[in-house]
C-alpha positions as a Markdown table, in Angstrom:
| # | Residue | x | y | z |
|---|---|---|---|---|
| 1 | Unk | 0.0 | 0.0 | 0.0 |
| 2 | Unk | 2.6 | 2.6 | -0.2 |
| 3 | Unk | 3.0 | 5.2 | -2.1 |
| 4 | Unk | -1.0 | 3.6 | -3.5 |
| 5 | Unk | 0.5 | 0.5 | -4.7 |
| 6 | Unk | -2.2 | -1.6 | -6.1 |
| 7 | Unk | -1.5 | -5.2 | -6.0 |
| 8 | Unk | -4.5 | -5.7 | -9.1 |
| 9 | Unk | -8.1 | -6.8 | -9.3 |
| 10 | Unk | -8.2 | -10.5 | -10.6 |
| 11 | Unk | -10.9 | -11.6 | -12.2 |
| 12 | Unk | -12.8 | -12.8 | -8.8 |
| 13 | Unk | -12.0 | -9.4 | -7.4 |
| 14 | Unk | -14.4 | -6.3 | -8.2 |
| 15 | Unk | -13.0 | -2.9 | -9.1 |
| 16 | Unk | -15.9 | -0.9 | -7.6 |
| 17 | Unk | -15.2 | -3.0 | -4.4 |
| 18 | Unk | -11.9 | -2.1 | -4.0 |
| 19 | Unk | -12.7 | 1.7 | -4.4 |
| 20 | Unk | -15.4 | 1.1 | -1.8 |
| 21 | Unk | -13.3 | -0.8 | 0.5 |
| 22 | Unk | -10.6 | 2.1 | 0.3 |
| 23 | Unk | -13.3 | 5.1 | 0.7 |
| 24 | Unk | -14.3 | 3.1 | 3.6 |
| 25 | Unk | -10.3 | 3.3 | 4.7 |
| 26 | Unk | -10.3 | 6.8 | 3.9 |
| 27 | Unk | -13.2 | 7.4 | 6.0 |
| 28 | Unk | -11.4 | 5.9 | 9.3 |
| 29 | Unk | -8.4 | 8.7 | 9.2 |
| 30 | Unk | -5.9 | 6.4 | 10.4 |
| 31 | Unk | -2.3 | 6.9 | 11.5 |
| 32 | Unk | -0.9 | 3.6 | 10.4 |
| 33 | Unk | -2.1 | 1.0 | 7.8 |
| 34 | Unk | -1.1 | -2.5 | 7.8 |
| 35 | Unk | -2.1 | -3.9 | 4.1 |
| 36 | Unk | -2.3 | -7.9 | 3.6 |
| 37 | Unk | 0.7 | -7.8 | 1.9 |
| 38 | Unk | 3.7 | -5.9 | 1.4 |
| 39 | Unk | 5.2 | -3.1 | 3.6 |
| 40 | Unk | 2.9 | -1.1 | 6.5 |
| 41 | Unk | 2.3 | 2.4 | 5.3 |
| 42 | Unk | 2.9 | 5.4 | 7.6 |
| 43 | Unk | 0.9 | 7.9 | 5.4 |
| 44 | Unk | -2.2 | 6.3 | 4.5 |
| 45 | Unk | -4.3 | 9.0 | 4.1 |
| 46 | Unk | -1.9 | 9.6 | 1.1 |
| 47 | Unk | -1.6 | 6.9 | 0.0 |
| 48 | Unk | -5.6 | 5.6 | 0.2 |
| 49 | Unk | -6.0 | 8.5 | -2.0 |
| 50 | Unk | -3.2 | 7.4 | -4.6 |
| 51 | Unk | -4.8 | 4.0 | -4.9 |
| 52 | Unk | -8.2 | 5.4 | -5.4 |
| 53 | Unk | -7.1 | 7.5 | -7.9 |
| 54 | Unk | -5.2 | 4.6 | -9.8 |
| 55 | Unk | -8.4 | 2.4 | -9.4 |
| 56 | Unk | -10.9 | 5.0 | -11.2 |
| 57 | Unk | -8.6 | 4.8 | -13.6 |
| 58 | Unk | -8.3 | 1.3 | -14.0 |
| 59 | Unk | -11.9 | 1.6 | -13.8 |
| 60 | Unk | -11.8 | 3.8 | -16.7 |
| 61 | Unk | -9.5 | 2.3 | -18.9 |
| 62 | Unk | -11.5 | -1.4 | -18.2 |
| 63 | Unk | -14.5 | 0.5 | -19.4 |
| 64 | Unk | -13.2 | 1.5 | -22.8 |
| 65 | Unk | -11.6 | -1.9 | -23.1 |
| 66 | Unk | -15.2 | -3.3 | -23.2 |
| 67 | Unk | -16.9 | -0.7 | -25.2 |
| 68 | Unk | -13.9 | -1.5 | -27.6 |
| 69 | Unk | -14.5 | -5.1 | -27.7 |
| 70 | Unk | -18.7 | -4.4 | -27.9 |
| 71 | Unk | -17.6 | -2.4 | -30.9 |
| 72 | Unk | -15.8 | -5.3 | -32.7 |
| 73 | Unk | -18.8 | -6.9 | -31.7 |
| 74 | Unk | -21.3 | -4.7 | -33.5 |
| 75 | Unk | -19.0 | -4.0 | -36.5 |
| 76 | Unk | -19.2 | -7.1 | -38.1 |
| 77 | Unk | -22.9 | -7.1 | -39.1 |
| 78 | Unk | -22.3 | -3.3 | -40.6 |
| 79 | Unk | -19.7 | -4.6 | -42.5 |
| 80 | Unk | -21.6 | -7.8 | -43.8 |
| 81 | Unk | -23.7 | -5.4 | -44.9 |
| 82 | Unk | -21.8 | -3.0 | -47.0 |
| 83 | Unk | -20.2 | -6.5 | -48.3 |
| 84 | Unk | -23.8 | -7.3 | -49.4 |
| 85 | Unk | -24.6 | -3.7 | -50.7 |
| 86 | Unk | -21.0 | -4.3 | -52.9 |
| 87 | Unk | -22.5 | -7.8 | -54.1 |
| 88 | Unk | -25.4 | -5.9 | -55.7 |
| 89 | Unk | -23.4 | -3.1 | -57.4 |
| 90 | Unk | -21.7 | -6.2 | -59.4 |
| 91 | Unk | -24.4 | -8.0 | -60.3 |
């Protein structure tokens, strides 16, 4: 957790959960903060907001991943149809 270290959000973890989890941390004002792994941190008001940060924008960058892959998604059947629209000019 120093320096908002994020370890990662595997794919039985929750991204929203973790920023909820480390509001929750925020919210406590703490002196000292003793992570699950890795070294204590000593300025965790810092470095609860750091992580935040970083996890909106993993947040982010996981949302325009899937909008990218729902466009690939959608393209195909515009594409099949300019492919049919083609077929027609030829005939």
């Amino acid at each position: 957790m120093p320096g908002g270290v994020m370890g990662g959000v595997f794919g039985s973890g929750s991204i929203a959960d973790y920023i909820q989890s480390l509001e929750r941390l925020k919210g406590l004002n703490s002196k000292l903060l003793l992570s699950g792994h890795g070294r204590l941190s000593d300025t965790p008001q810092d470095d609860v907001r750091i992580a935040i940060q970083r996890s909106h924008g993993l947040l982010s960058d996981t949302a325009q991943l899937f909008d990218a892959l729902d466009a690939r998604s959608n393209f195909e059947p515009i594409m099949q149809s300019v492919r049919d629209l083609n077929k027609l000019d030829d005939a």
